[in-house]
Phi, psi and omega in degrees: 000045173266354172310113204268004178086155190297330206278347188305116168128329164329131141225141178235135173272088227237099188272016192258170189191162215097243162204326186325270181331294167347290180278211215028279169303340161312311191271338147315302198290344181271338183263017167119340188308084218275144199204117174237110196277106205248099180249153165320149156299350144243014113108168164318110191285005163294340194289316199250001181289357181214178198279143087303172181246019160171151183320097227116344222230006215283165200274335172284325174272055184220304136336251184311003194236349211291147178067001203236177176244153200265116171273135157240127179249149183248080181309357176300339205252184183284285174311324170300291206297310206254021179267294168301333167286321164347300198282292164349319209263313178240015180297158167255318193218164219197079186231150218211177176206027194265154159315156159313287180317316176282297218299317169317275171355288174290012151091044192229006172305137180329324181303303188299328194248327181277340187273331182285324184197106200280352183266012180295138152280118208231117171245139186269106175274100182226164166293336180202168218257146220263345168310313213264180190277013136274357169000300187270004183270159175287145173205154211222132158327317188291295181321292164309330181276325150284023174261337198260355176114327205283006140278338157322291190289357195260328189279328175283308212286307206242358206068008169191133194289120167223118163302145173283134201280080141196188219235059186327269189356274201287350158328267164314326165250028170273287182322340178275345193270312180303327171259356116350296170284319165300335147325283168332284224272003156289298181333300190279002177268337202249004206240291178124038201264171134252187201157122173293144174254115180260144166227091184294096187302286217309302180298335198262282210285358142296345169273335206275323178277338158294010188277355115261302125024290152348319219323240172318341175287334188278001189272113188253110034265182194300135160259009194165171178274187194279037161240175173238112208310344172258353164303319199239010146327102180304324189302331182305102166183160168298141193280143186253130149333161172286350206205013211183196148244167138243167186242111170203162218209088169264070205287288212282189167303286192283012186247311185282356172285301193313340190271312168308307215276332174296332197239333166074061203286147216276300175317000190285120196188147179321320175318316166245058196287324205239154181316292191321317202280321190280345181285314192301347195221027191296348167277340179283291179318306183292008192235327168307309154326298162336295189285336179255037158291315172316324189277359175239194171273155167312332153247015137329296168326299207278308175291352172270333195268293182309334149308322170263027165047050182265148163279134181190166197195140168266137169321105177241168193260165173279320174336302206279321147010297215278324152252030204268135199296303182296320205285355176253352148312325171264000165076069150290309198268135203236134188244118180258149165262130164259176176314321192245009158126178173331156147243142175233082200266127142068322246304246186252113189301323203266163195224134191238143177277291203269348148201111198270139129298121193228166172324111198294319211183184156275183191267151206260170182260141169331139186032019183281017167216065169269302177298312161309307184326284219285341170265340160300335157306319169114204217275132184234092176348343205241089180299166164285322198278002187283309184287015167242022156107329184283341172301000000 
């Protein structure tokens, strides 16, 4: 793990809290990236949303927070405000996850931050894009994931309108921020420009779910509604076994002659010779299918589908991640020793033949380079305990 990563030589100034922002900025520090999480004096409220090994430490900030160092500032104050144009002054990207109106308030609006470092990338994490007349509402994973349909789409699928259990909304539009910003910072790599970034959870997971969904709507006049009909099959769900479930997708022309000629099913017939003929009538097929899952086991099942190199898999728990053969035949997971025992995180999904990215380090205890920071600027008027409020 000596590799210093594509991001090297990067600092990123990190006003977000939560996950959105978080995981964005997560994935800079693994990739090399010095990423300084700059918290309130009562630190990120991620810090306490979950179970930890000690206060403050919670599994989720712990996660999304992992490498990076903890500043802490009291933008209220003066010594705050001028701790951060400090940073700011030597930052590469500049990212925030505040309302338009507060970051403005605090005298940190693009304008304000390009004039201290004009080649800087400054991106904006928000709920809602600042053009449209929502602009100023709070926005939550749950509030975006029903704004963007999917309990809508969870209510066809299943019969009663549910969020799906992980935390879409802000997943996804970390990741968009993160390559969003990475853009930017090609753009300035190849021009020398900086340049604000926006990034809207409400806009990215309404393109993220028309991306199939979008189907027949798009068309003018409309050839169908905005949905995409096998997503949304009551028949879609794992199939049950003599003994279990399984998960399998007898999708194409060849995975499914493979599937007829191996299992010879009664039910066998021109209706569903061809994909187009099996899409148009696609909840009748998942549901034939259904019934003839039933006569063997799962792992019957799992050894006939690998053979005909049909895709399937068994229902497993997030538990099971963790002891799962492939993923540790390929090193996902990376274990730091902290202050508070072992961590066993996660790591880096993508693989670089010449910089690879790793777990830099652990997630920091509230404001603990507050002091390195803020001395690494060189000689200031500006102490740590005065800009972290304590002063």
């Amino acid at each position: 793990m000596t590799s210093p990563g594509p991001l090297q030589g990067v600092r990123v100034v990190d006003l977000t809290a939560m996950v959105m922002g978080p995981y964005c900025t997560q994935i800079m520090a693994d990739m090399g990236a010095d990423v300084i999480k700059i918290e309130p004096p009562q630190g990120d409220n991620t810090r306490y949303i979950s179970v930890g090994p000690a206060p403050g430490l919670s599994g989720v900030f712990v996660n999304v927070n992992r490498g990076k160092r903890s500043v802490v500032l009291d933008l209220r104050t003066d010594a705050g405000r001028d701790a951060l144009r400090a940073l700011i002054g030597t930052a590469d990207v500049f990212i925030h996850s505040m309302r338009a109106k507060a970051v403005d308030k605090l005298g940190f609006s693009y304008d304000e931050v390009a004039a201290i470092n004009p080649n800087i990338i400054y991106t904006n994490c928000y709920g809602y894009g600042r053009r449209g007349p929502e602009a100023d509402r709070p926005a939550y994973d749950d509030t975006i994931q029903a704004e963007c349909g999917i309990p809508a789409v969870q209510e066809q699928l299943t019969g009663e309108a549910n969020y799906v259990g992980t935390i879409m909304a802000d997943k996804v539009a970390g990741l968009t921020a993160l390559y969003a910003t990475m853009m930017a910072l090609f753009h300035r790599e190849r021009t020398g420009q900086g340049q604000e970034v926006e990034v809207p959870m409400f806009e990215t997971m309404a393109s993220f779910m028309l991306v199939e969904h979008a189907n027949g709507a798009m068309f003018d006049p409309p050839l169908g509604p905005a949905v995409y009909p096998r997503t949304v099959a009551p028949n879609r769900r794992p199939y049950e076994t003599k003994d279990g479930h399984i998960a399998a997708l007898i999708y194409n022309d060849k995975h499914w002659n493979a599937f007829i000629e191996a299992v010879q099913p009664t039910w066998n017939s021109d209706l569903y010779a061809t994909l187009e003929r099996r899409a148009r009538q696609i909840d009748t097929v998942y549901g034939l299918v259904a019934q003839t899952l039933k006569e063997r086991t799962t792992d019957e099942w799992l050894k006939l589908f690998n053979e005909l190199e049909i895709p399937a898999a068994p229902i497993r728990t997030p538990d099971a991640l963790f002891d799962d053969p492939h993923l540790a035949a390929v090193g996902l997971f990376e274990t730091v020793q902290t202050p508070h025992g072992p961590v066993r995180f996660p790591g880096v999904p993508t693989w670089f033949s010449r910089t690879p990215g790793h777990v830099r380090g652990p997630a920091p205890e509230l404001g603990a380079d507050t002091a390195a920071v803020l001395h690494e600027l060189g000689p200031t008027t500006t102490d740590a305990e005065s800009a972290a409020g304590s002063g």
